[in-house]
C-alpha positions, -999 to 999 in steps of 0.1 A, spaced: 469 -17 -496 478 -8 -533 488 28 -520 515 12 -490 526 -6 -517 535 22 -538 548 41 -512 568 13 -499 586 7 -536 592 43 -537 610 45 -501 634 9 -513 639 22 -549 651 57 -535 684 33 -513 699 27 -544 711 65 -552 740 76 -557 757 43 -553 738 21 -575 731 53 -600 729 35 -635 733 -1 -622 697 -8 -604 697 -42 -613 723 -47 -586 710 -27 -563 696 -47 -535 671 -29 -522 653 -32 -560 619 -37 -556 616 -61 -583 648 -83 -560 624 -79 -534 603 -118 -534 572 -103 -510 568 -66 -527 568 -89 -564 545 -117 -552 520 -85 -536 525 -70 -571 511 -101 -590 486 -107 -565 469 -74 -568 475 -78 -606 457 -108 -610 432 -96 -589 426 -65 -612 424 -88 -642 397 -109 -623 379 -80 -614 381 -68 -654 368 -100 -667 340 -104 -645 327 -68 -657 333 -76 -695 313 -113 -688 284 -93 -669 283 -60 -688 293 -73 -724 298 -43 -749 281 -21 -723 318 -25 -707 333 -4 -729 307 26 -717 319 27 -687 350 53 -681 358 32 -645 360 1 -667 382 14 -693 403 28 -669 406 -10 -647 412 -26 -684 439 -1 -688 455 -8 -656 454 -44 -665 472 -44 -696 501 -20 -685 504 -47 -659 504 -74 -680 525 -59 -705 555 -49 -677 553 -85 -665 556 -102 -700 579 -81 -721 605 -68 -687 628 -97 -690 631 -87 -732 628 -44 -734 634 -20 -705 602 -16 -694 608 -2 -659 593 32 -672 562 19 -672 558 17 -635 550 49 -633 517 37 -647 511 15 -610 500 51 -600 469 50 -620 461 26 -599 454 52 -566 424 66 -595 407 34 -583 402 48 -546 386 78 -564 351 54 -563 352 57 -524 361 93 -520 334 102 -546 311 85 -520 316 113 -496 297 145 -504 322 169 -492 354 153 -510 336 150 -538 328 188 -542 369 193 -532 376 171 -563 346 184 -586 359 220 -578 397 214 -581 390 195 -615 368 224 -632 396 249 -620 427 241 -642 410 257 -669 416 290 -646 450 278 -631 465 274 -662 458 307 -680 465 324 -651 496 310 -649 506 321 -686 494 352 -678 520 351 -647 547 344 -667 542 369 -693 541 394 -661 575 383 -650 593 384 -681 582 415 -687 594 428 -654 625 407 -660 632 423 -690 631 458 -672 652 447 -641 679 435 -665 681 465 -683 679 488 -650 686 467 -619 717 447 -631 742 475 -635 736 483 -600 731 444 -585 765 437 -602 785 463 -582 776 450 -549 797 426 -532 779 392 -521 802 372 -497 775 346 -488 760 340 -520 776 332 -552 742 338 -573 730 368 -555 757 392 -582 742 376 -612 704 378 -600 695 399 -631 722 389 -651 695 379 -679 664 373 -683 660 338 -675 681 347 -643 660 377 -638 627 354 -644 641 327 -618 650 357 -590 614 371 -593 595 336 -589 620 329 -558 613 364 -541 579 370 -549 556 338 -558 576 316 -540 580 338 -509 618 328 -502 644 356 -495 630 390 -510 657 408 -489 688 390 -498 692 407 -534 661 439 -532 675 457 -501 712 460 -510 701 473 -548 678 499 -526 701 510 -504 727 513 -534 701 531 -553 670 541 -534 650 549 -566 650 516 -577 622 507 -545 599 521 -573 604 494 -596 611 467 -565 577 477 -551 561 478 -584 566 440 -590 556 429 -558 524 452 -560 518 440 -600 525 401 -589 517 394 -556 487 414 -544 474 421 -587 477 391 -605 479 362 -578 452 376 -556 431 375 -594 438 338 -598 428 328 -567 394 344 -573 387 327 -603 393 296 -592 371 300 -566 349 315 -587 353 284 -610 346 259 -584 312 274 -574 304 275 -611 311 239 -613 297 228 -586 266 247 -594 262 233 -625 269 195 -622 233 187 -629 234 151 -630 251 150 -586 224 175 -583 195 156 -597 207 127 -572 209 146 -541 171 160 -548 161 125 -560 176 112 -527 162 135 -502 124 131 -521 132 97 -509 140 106 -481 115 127 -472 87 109 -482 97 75 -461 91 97 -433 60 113 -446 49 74 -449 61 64 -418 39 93 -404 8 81 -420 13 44 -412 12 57 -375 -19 81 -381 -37 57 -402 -60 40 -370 -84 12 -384 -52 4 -409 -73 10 -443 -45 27 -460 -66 56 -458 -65 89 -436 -97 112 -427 -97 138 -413 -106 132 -382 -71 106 -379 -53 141 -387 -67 161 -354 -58 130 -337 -23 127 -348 -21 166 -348 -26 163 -309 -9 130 -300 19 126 -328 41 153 -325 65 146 -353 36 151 -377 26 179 -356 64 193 -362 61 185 -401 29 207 -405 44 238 -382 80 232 -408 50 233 -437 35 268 -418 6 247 -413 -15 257 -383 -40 235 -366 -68 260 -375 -57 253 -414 -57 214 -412 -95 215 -421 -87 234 -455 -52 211 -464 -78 179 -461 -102 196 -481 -71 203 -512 -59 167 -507 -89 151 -507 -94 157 -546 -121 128 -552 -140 145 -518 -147 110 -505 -134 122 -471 -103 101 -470 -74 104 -489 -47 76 -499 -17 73 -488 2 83 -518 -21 110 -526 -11 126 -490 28 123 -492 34 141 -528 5 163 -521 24 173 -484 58 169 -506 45 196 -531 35 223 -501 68 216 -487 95 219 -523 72 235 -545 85 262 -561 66 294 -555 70 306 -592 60 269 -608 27 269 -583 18 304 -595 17 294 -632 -2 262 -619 -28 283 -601 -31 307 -633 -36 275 -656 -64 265 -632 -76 295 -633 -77 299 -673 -95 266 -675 -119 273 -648 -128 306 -669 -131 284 -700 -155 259 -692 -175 291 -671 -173 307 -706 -187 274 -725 -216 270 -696 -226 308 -700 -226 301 -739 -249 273 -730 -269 288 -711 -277 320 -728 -282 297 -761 -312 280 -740 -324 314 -730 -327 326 -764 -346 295 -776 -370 302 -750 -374 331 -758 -386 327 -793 -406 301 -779 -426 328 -761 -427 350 -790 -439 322 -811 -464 311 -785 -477 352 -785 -474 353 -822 -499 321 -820 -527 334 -795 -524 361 -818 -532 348 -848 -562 331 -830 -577 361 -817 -578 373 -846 -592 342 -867 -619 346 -837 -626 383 -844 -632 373 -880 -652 348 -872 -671 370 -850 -677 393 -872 -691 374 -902 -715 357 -880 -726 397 -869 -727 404 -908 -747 375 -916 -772 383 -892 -776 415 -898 -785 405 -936 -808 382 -929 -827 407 -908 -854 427 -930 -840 469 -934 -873 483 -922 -883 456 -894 -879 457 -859 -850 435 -840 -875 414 -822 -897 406 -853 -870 400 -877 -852 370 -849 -890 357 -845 -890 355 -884 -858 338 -889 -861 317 -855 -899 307 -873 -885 298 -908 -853 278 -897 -853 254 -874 -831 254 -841 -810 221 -846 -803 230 -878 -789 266 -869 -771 255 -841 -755 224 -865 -744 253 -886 -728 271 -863 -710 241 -846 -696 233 -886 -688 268 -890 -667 269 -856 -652 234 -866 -638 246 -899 -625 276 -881 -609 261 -854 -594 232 -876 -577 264 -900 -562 274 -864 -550 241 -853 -535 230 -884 -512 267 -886 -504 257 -849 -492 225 -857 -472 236 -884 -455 261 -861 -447 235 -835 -435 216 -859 -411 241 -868 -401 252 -829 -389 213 -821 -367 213 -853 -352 248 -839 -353 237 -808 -313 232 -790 -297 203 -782 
């Protein structure tokens, strides 16, 4: 509505040239003489200012953040301001203004993906359009500054019946500037001046052609491709519309990786096993067409339950199912490699720590055994000695020139038996108590060596 307005105060204000030139206020097709086009104008004013205050009472100071909301406020003073002060200061300048107004409908065409990459990509590319066209007009006055100083002489001799300006084409440089945009960025009568001056002089085509080569087909052709070139850029790199398009189709996708479940999901747990995924493999087929989009055969379902299913309970949640589906189907292949080699560092690291373990265990058994050795050892040996003092005490007591069997009669005669065998059972008492008490001692000293 704002827009037919416009227009329609554009087409009314346009009937009063020539013959009200300098006197509009008596004009009668003034819009502001107009009652219905000034009572719309208030009307959409005071609706603007509405629409401002409401933001300022909702947003507070957050208003001011907002570049839509400064650009309504703005709106609504110029508004205001025409309205108050018109009747005291010519004001009717500020009309132009109203036009801001159309920036309004720029919320709804945003909306729509494909206008807003045309406006995206036309707004990024006036960085381009306007060097290019200073580097434009340096071309042409430089080529105007040659065609006046070799093209004029001839242009001046030819007669023009049908067009007064045609003779002073190249007159100057500013006329020589003006001829050049007509013919050659503009498009409109190349002919009218270039082929008389050839066929007056036919060497001149050189520098004729030259311009049109230079301008048209060098430097245009140029511009266009880096505006192009400068719309792809931008649109490439507008993170933030980016970052809501992916947000928007993770949403998307996962609603209908939900909606999948919710149907495959049998005794409503809000759980799927695996055996609910061969049954909705074979009977739902727009899970069935999600796996063969994911290169998921039926063969491999076994093995993508047995990754999803992390806690291996032999179910696996809802949630767990979408992102884990989600992250088969958008991963990148580059992040899941550096995932993989993570996994695979840490998986060597704790294999690392458990062979550290393990081989620290061996070694203590180890000198366990050797201790163990070194102790049957030791009593062997306190057993050979004891053997072999009891051999040397016998062998004493036994007369040097005696036989065996009269010197044990002798010594069986003078000592008793239960005394002798007491003696012997004290002597292997105090031997076996010097070999017990080392062994303890060492024992002693394996549990405080011992690993935790």
């Amino acid at each position: 509505m704002n827009l037919i307005l416009i227009v329609v105060e554009a087409d009314y204000a346009a009937q009063c040239h020539p013959k009200w030139t300098g006197k509009e206020e008596e004009c009668p097709y003034n819009p502001e003489s107009i009652t219905w086009i000034v009572l719309a104008n208030r009307g959409l004013l005071w609706l603007y200012t509405l629409e401002a205050v409401a933001h300022l009472y909702v947003h507070r100071f957050d208003y001011f953040c907002n570049k839509w909301n400064l650009l309504d406020g703005f709106v609504v003073i110029i508004g205001w301001l025409t309205l108050v002060m018109g009747g005291i200061l010519n004001l009717s300048w500020l009309r132009i203004f109203r036009i801001v107004r159309l920036t309004r409908a720029l919320r709804i065409v945003l909306s729509v993906h494909e206008l807003y990459l045309l406006i995206t990509g036309l707004a990024n590319s006036f960085k381009a359009v306007f060097f290019g066209a200073a580097l434009l007009g340096i071309l042409l006055i430089l080529w105007s500054i040659i065609m006046v100083e070799f093209v004029h002489p001839i242009n001046a001799q030819i007669p023009y019946d049908s067009c007064p300006r045609c003779a002073d084409g190249y007159k100057t440089v500013m006329d020589s500037s003006l001829t050049l945009f007509q013919q050659i960025i503009a498009g409109d009568s190349w002919g009218m001046t270039s082929v008389p001056v050839i066929e007056k002089a036919p060497w001149t085509s050189i520098l004729l052609c030259s311009v049109v080569l230079s301008v048209s087909l060098g430097v245009m052709n140029l511009i266009l491709a880096v505006i192009v070139e400068s719309a792809a850029e931008a649109r490439k790199n507008d993170v933030d519309k980016t970052y809501k398009e992916k947000v928007r189709e993770q949403q998307q996708v996962k609603m209908e990786l939900l909606e999948i479940c919710t149907e495959m999901d049998v005794d409503k747990n809000g759980k799927v096993t695996f055996e609910e995924m061969s049954m909705a493999w074979s009977e739902n087929s727009t899970f069935r067409r999600a796996m063969v989009l994911l290169s998921i055969s039926q063969n491999e379902l076994g093995n993508l339950f047995s990754v999803l299913d992390t806690n291996k309970t032999g179910e696996v949640e809802y949630k767990e199912f979408v992102d884990k589906l989600y992250e088969l189907q958008t991963g990148d292949e580059r992040w899941m490699l550096a995932s993989t080699r993570l996994n695979v560092l840490d998986c060597q690291k704790e294999l690392r720590c458990q062979l550290d373990k393990l081989g620290d265990q061996l070694q203590w058994k180890s000198d366990q055994m050797a201790r163990a050795i070194h102790r049957q050892g030791k009593l062997l040996e306190h057993l050979s000695i004891r053997l072999d003092s009891e051999r040397g005490a016998t062998n004493a007591a036994a007369p040097p020139n005696g036989p065996p069997t009269a010197v044990a009669e002798a010594s069986t005669a003078h000592v008793p038996l239960p005394v002798a065998s007491a003696a012997a059972a004290r002597a292997r008492a105090v031997a076996g108590a010097k070999a017990g008490g080392g062994l303890l001692e060492e024992e002693e000293e394996e549990k405080a060596m011992s690993p935790v």
